[in-house]
LUMZA-743021 format. One record per residue (C-alpha): x negated, y, z. Coordinates in steps of 0.05 Angstrom, whole numbers, padded with zeros to 5 digits, always signed. Example, Ala and Ser with C-alpha at 12.3 -4.5 7.8 and 13.67 -1.06 7.14 Angstrom:
-00246-00090+00156
-00273-00021+00143
//
This chain:
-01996-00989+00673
-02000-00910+00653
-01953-00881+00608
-01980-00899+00540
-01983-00966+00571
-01906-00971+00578
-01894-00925+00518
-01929-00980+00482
-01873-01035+00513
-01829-00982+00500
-01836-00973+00425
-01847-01052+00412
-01787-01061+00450
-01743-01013+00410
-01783-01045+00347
-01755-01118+00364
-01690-01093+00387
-01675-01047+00327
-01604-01066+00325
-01587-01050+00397
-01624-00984+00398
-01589-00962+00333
-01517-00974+00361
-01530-00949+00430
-01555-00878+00389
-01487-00882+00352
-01436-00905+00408
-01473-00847+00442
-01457-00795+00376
-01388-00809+00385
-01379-00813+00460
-01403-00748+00469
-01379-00713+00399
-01306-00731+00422
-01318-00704+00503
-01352-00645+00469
-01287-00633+00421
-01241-00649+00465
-01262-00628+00532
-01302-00566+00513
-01291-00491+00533
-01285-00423+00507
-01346-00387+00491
-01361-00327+00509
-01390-00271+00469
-01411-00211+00532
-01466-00217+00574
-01462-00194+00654
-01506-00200+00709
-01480-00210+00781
-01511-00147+00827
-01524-00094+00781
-01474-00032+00783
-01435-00038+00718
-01414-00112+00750
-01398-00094+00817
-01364-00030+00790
-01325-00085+00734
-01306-00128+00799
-01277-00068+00842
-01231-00054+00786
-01206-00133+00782
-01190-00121+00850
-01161-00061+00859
-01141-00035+00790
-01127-00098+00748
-01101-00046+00695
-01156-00017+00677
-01204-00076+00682
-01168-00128+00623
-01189-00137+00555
-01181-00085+00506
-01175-00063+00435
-01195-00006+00404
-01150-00001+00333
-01186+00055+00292
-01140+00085+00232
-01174+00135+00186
-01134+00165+00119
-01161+00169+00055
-01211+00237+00040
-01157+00298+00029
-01098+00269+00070
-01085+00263+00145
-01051+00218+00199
-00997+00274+00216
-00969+00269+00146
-00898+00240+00147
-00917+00171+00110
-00975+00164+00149
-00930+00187+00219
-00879+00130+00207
-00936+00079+00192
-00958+00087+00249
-00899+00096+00299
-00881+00029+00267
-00941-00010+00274
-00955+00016+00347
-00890-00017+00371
-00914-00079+00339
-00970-00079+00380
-00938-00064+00441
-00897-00126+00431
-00966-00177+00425
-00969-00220+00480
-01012-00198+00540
-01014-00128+00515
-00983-00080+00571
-01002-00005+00548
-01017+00020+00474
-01043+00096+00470
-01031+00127+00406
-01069+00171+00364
-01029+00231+00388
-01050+00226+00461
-01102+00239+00502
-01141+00272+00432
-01154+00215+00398
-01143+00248+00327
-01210+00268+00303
-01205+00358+00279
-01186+00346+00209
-01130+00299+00237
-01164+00247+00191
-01188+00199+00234
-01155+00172+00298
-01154+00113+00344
-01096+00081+00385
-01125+00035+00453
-01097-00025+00466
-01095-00059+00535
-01090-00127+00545
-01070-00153+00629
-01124-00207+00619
-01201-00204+00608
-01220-00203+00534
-01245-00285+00544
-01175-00299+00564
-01148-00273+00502
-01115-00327+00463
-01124-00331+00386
-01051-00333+00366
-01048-00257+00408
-01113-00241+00373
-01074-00255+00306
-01012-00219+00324
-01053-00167+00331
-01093-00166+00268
-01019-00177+00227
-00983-00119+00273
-01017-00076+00235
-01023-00100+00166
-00964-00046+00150
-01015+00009+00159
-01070-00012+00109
-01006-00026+00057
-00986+00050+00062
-01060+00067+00042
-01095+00074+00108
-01153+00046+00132
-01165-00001+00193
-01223-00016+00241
-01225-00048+00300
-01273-00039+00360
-01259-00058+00434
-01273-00127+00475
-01214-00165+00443
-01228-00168+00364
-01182-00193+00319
-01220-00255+00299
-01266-00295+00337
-01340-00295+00328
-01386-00327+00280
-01404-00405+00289
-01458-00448+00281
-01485-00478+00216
-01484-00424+00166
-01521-00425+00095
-01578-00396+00120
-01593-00457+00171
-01571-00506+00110
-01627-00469+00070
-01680-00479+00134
-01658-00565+00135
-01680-00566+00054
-01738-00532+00059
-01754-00575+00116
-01742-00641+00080
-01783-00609+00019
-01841-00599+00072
-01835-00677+00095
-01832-00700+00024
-01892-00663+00001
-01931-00680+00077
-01918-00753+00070
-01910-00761+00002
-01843-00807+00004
-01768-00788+00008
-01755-00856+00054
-01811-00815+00102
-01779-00750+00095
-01718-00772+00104
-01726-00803+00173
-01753-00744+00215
-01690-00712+00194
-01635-00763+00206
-01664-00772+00276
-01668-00700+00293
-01594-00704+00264
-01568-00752+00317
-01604-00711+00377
-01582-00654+00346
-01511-00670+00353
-01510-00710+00420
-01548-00647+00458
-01499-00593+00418
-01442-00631+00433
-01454-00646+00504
-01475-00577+00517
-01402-00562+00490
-01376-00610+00539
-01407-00576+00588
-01376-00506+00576
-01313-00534+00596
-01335-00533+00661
-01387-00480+00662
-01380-00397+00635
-01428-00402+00573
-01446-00349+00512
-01443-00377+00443
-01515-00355+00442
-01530-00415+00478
-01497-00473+00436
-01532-00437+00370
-01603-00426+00415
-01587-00502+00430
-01582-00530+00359
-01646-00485+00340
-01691-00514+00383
-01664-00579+00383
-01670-00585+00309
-01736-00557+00304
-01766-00604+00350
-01728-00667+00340
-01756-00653+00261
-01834-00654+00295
-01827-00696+00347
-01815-00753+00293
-01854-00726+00246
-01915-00734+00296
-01895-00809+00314
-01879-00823+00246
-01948-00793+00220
-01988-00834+00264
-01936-00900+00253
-01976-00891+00173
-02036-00873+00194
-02044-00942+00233
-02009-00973+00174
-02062-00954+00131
-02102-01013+00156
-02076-01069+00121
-02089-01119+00173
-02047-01074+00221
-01969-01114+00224
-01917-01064+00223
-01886-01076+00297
-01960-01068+00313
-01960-00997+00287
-01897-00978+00317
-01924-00998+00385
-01989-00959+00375
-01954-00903+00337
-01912-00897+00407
-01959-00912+00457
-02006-00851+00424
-01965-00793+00390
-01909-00816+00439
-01944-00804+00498
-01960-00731+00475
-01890-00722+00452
-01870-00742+00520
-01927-00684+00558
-01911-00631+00500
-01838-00645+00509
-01834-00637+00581
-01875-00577+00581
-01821-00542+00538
-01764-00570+00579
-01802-00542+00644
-01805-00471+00604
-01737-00470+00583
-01711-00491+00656
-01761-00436+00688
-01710-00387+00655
-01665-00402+00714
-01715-00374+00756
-01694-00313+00734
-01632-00308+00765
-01587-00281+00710
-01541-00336+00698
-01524-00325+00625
-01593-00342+00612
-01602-00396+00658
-01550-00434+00623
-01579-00412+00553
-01649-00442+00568
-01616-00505+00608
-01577-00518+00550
-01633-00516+00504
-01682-00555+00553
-01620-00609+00546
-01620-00620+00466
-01697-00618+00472
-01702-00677+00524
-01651-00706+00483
-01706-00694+00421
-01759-00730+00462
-01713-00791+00480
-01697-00807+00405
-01767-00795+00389
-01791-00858+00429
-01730-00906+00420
-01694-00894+00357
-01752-00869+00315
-01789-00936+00332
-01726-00975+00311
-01714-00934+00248
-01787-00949+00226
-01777-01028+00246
-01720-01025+00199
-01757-00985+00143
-01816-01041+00155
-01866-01050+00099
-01843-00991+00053
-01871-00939+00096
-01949-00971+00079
-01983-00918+00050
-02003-00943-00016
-02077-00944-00044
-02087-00881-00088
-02159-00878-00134
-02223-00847-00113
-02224-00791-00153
-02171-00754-00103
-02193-00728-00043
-02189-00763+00022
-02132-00752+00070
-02151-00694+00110
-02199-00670+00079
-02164-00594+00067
-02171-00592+00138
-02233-00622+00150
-02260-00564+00106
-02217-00498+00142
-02248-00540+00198
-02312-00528+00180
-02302-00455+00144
-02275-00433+00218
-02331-00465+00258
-02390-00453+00207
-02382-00367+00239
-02339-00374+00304
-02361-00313+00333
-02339-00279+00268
-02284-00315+00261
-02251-00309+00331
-02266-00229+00334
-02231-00225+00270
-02164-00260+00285
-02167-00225+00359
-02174-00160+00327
-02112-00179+00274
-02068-00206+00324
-02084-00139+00362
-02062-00096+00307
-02001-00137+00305
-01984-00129+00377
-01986-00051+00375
-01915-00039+00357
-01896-00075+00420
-01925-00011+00465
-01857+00025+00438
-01812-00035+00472
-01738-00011+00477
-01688-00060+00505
-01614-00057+00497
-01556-00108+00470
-01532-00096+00405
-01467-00056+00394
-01417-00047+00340
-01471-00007+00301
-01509-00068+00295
-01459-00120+00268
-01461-00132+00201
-01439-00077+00151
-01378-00108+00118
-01358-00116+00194
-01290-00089+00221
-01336-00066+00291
-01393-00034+00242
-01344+00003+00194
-01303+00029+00260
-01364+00044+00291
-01380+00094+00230
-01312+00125+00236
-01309+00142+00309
-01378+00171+00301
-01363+00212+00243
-01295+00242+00270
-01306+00256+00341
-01388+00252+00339
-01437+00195+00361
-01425+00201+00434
-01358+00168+00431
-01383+00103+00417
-01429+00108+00483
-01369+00118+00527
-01378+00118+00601
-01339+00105+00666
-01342+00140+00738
-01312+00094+00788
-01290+00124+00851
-01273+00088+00910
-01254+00093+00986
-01239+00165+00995
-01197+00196+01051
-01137+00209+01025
-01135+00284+01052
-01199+00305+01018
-01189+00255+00949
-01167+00305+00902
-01210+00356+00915
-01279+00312+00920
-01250+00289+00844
-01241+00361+00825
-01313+00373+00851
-01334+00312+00823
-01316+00321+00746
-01342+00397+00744
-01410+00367+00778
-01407+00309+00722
-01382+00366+00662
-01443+00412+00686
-01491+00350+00667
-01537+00361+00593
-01518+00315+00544
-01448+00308+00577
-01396+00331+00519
-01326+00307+00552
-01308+00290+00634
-01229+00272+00621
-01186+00274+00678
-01189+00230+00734
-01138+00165+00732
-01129+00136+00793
-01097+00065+00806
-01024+00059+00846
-01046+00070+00914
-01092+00132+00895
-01151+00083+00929
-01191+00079+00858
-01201+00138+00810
-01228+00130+00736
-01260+00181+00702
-01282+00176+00626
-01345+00216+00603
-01379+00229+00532
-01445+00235+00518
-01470+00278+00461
-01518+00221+00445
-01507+00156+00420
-01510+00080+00464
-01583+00070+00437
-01611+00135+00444
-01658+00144+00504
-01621+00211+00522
-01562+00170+00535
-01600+00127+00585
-01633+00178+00620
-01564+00216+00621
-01543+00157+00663
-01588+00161+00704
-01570+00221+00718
-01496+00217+00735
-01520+00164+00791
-01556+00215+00823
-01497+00255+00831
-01456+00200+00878
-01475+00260+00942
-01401+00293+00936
-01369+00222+00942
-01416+00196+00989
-01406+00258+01032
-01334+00245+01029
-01351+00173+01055
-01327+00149+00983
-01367+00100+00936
-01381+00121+00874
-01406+00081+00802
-01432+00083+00733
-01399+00035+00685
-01378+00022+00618
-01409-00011+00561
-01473+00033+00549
-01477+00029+00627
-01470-00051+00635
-01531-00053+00580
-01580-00008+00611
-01569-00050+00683
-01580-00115+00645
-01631-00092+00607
-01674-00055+00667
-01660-00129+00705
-01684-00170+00655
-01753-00118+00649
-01757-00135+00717
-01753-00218+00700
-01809-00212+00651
-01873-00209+00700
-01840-00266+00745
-01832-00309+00691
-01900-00293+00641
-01946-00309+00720
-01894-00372+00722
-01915-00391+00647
-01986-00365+00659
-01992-00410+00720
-01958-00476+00686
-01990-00479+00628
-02062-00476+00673
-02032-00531+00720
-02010-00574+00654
-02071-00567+00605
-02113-00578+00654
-02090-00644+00680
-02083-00664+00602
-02155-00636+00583
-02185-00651+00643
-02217-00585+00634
-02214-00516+00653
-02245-00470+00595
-02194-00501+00550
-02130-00487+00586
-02161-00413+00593
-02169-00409+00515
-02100-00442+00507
-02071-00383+00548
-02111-00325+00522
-02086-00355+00459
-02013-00354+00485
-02008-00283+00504
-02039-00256+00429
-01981-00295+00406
-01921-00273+00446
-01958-00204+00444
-01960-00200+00358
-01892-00236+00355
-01853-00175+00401
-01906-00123+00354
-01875-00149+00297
-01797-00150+00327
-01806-00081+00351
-01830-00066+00272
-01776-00092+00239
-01719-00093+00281
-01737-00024+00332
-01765+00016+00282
-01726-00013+00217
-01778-00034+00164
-01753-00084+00124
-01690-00076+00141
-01662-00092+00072
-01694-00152+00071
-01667-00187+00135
-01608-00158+00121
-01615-00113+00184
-01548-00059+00194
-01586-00009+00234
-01648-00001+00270
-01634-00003+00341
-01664-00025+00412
-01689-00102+00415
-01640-00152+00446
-01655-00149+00529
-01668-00228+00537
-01705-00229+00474
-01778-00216+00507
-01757-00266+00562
-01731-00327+00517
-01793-00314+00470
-01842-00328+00521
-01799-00385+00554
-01789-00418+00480
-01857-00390+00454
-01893-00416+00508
-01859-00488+00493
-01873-00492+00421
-01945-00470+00429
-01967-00527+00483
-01936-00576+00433
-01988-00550+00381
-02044-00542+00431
-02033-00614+00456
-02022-00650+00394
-02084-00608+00357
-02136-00609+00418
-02116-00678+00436
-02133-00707+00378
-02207-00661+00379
-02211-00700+00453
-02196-00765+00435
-02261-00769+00385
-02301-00726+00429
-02294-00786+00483
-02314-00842+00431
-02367-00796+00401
-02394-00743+00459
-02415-00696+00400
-02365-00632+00410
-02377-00599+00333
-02362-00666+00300
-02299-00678+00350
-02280-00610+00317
-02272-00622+00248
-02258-00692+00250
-02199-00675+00301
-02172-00618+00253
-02175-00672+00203
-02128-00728+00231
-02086-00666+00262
-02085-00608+00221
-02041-00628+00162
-01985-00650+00209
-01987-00591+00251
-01980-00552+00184
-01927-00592+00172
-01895-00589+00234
-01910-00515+00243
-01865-00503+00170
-01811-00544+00188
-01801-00507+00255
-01812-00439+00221
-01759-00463+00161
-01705-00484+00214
-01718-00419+00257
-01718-00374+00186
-01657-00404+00167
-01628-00366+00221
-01659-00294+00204
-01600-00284+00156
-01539-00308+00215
-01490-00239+00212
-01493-00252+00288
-01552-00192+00311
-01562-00238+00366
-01586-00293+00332
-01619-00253+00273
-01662-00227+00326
-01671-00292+00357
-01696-00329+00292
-01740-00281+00279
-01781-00273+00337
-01791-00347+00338
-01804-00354+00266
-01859-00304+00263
-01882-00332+00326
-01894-00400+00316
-01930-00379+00241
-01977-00334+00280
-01992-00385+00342
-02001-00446+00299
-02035-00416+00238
-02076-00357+00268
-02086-00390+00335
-02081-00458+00343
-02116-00477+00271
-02164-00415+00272
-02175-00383+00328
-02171-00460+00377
-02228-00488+00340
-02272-00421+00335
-02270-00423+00404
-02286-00494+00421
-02347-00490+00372
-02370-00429+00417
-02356-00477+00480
-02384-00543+00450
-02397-00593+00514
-02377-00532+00571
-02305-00538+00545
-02299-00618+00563
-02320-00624+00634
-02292-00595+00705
-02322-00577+00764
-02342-00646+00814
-02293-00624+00868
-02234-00600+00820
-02249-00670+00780
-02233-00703+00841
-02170-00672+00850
-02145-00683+00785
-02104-00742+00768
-02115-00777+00706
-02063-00767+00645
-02087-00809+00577
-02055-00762+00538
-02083-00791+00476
-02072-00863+00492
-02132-00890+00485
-02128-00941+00525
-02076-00972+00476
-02127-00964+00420
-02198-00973+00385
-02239-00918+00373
-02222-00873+00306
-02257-00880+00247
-02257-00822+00208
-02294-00830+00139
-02344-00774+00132
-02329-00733+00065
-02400-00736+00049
-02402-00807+00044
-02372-00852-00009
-02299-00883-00006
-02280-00935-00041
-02203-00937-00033
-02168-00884+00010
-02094-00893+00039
-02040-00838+00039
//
């Protein structure tokens, strides 16, 4: 028996043993929503990568200077225009809030605004540091809010306060904002309109609900035991929703279509419905759980454990999909029969059976066209800047944005790209001199505005040495300014010392440069997989090679149109953007992992569909547009959904995950609409029989995967729009 063979048991199974299923889903829900609550950890909100010089420069100072390595706070105190911080009022202020802070727990050395020049020339601005003897993750929220009331006295004498600096004074955004909210109505107004009843619409999204929360929650679970970014949980409940919403859709879809015979019984159509739109749920399903996983490959573990986590809630999406949507529809039995609608309205399908035959009636001219668009598209992407989004870019009511804006504007935009000369291992007879050499060699660097003295640790075995740039942390000046200082380790490495770059802007470029690295590995990984895969489903060659082409445009015009928007800062206004600035480092790397995904899903349930009537028929151009027909309004339908879900997540105040719904909104409107439903079926009317067959010895090789099911079903009969119909069924 293949695998619609048992997906057929399967669904008639869950069918007869609605009940069961339906309480196992729930006692599940619960299970895991209380270990999830309970049991789950703190996430993080920083991003490191084990190896690169920032790190190993972050892990030296654990070691060896613990004091300079904990979490800190930046407190940034500006007075109104015409007054300063060195009038009395202001003085006392802050004498009196500064001892507050000393006293927060964990914090073990506050620097005011009148050392080390931290009053800005008109003595209007100035910033006090504060550090805390644990890392900023270890920061508890009660010390967080002792912190954020310590110096409540200063904004009632009139001042204002900012706050920059690893430990913030409130925690970071969550998950389920208005925006995503938004994204779930227009998705159930998509469904509604699709399937033309609310009991229909409402299903998809109650089961995408329940895997929803069993693959969030248990990927909380899971951070208690594992170091995880809250990027991960929201990337989680993205995806997850998205496809748990099309997965059922697709079963559901095909559980009415078969219902539309009246002499089909319900459990019948559940079975079938399984068996057929299961079984490519199941192949389109694992192909994005394989894409997601591949991001381990990468070896950065922050995104290992983002695309594990999201490979999680989608297997989780493809489980509920083939037990507790066939029980839902067992319960829902007879009301989900499409009912007979008059003559004088179209036939189902037949929107699609016409762009069908629009695209293949001038392939050539079609498929040049959409190449040459999706081209044009993919042109801002040449200009590719990554980075991870600072202060700058959180949103501009933000505490981080609004300090960010004062420390630029009183002691100039270098200061927020602060950097961080560790010195280590020198002889003890030659250390103060080599440091002396070393901070005139750094000074004598362009774009270097401040070297401040070196601070060594209690032994005199580590020195610290703060620089600032004249540029900002974006600019590329900055970068290539780093660059620089590592090229000037010879003095220390003469001396038989070690010497490294870190801080901040430093950490970012090494992740950044290491994930550029990643992205060839992983695009020949995806390349590669997605030949193995469509090939074994397609039994065919030419059409995996289309199906990849057709992938690359995609990521290609989606990272063109990132780069556009959020590089270059068009639009900006309306995605609620705070400032232009580098694209997010992983962002390229989790596009083409997700991307890639998302696409096969549409390539599969579209071409499979053209393949299934193609066997019955043998006439390619017919298998086109009759394929499109039974396929193309639900991957419309499914290709909204996913985009309203993603979208909803455009307007998130977290840049992260502003970024992140972006790139895979746009890209799964541009793969499914300009290359799945256009550019697919150009293509395979240029093919016609060539892109069906393999060569005899590769044939041979092949195994045999009935994507379609068709051995758990009679050939499709698609009425011809030219002929006469009596009574149609929607």
């Amino acid at each position: 028996m293949g695998v619609a063979g048992r997906l057929y048991e399967l669904g008639r199974w869950a069918a007869r043993r609605r009940g069961r299923v339906l309480l196992a889903w729930l006692w599940l829900v619960v299970v895991v929503s209380t270990l999830g609550g309970a049991l789950g950890g703190q996430l993080g909100t920083t991003y490191s990568v084990p190896g690169i010089e920032s790190q190993q420069a972050q892990e030296l100072l654990a070691r060896k200077f613990p004091a300079a390595s904990g979490g800190s706070a930046r407190v940034i105190i500006a007075a109104p225009e015409g007054r300063t911080l060195t009038e009395a009022g202001a003085r006392e202020a802050l004498a009196g809030a500064l001892d507050s802070v000393a006293r927060v727990p964990g914090v073990v050395h506050v620097a005011g605004p009148e050392t080390g020049g931290a009053l800005s020339a008109d003595r209007r601005i100035g910033y006090a540091d504060v550090q805390f003897a644990q890392p900023a993750s270890e920061v508890t929220e009660s010390a967080r809010s002792a912190l954020s009331g310590a110096v409540e006295p200063l904004r009632e004498a009139g001042l204002q306060v900012e706050f920059g600096g690893s430990v913030l004074p409130v925690a970071g955004g969550g998950i389920g904002g208005a925006g995503e909210i938004v994204g779930v109505i227009v998705a159930f107004a998509v469904l509604a309109v699709t399937l033309g009843s609310l009991l229909a619409a409402g299903l998809p999204l109650l089961t995408a609900l329940v895997g929803v929360a069993v693959g969030v929650m248990g990927v909380l679970f899971v951070s208690g035991f594992v170091e995880m970014t809250n990027t991960a949980t929201v990337l989680a409940l993205m995806i997850g929703l998205a496809v748990g919403i099309d997965y059922a859709l697709f079963v559901l879809s095909r559980h009415r279509e078969l219902l539309a015979d009246p002499g089909t019984r319900v459990e019948e159509a559940i079975a079938r419905a399984t068996a057929t739109a299961g079984t490519a749920v199941v192949f389109a399903g694992l192909t994005v759980v394989i894409a997601l996983a591949a991001l381990a490959l990468t070896g950065i573990p922050f995104l290992a454990v983002m695309g594990l986590a999201a490979a999680f809630t989608v297997l989780v999406a493809v489980t509920v999909a083939v037990t507790l949507v066939p029980a839902l529809l067992s319960y829902s039995g007879e009301r989900l029969r499409p009912r007979l609608r008059p003559t004088t309205r179209k036939p189902a399908g037949a929107w699609s059976m016409a762009w069908a035959r629009a695209v293949t009636r001038r392939p050539v001219i079609v498929l040049l066209t959409g190449t040459v668009l999706l081209t044009a598209l993919a042109l801002p992407a040449r200009n590719l800047r990554l980075g991870l989004p600072g202060n700058e870019s959180q949103p501009v009511a933000s505490t981080q944005h609004r300090g960010y804006q004062l420390l630029a504007e009183g002691f100039g935009p270098g200061f927020n790209a602060t950097l961080a000369v560790v010195v280590a291992d020198l002889p003890a007879a030659e250390r103060q001199q080599v440091l002396d050499g070393l901070r005139t060699t750094l000074a004598a660097e362009k774009g270097v505005a401040v070297v401040a003295p070196p601070v060594t640790n209690a032994d005199g075995s580590v020195a610290l040495l703060g620089i600032v740039p004249t540029t900002g942390p974006d600019d590329e000046a900055t970068t290539d300014l780093v660059h620089r200082l590592r090229d000037d380790h010879q003095t220390v490495t003469d001396a038989g010392g070690t010497m490294y770059v870190a801080g901040a802007t430093a950490a970012t470029i090494d992740i950044s440069a290491k994930l550029a690295d990643a992205l060839p590995l992983l695009l020949c990984i995806t390349v590669l997989l997605a030949l193995l895969l469509l090939t074994i489903a397609f039994r065919s060659l030419l059409v995996p090679l289309k199906a990849i082409v057709g992938f690359l445009l995609s990521i290609a015009a989606s990272l063109g149109a990132v780069v556009w928007v959020f590089q270059d800062g068009h639009l900006a206004g309306v995605v609620q953007l705070a400032a232009a600035a580098p694209i997010l480092c992983f962002l390229p790397v989790l596009v083409i992992g997700v991307l890639f995904g998302l696409a096969m899903d549409y390539e599969v349930f579209l071409v499979s569909r053209i393949r299934e009537h193609y066997q019955h028929t043998g006439n390619a151009h017919e298998a086109i547009t009759h394929g499109l027909a039974r396929s193309g309004r639900v991957v419309t339908a499914a290709a909204l959904i996913m985009a309203a879900v993603f979208g909803g997540f455009i307007f998130s105040p977290d840049p992260v995950i502003k970024s992140i719904g972006f790139a895979l909104t746009v890209g799964v409107l541009i793969d499914a609409f300009l290359v799945r439903l256009t550019l697919v079926p150009a293509a395979l009317a240029i093919l016609g029989d060539r892109a069906w067959s393999l060569p005899a010895r590769l044939d041979r090789l092949v195994p045999h995967v009935d994507i379609e099911g068709t051995t758990t079903t009679v050939a499709p009969t698609v009425p011809d729009s030219k002929e006469p119909v009596a009574a149609t069924r929607t």
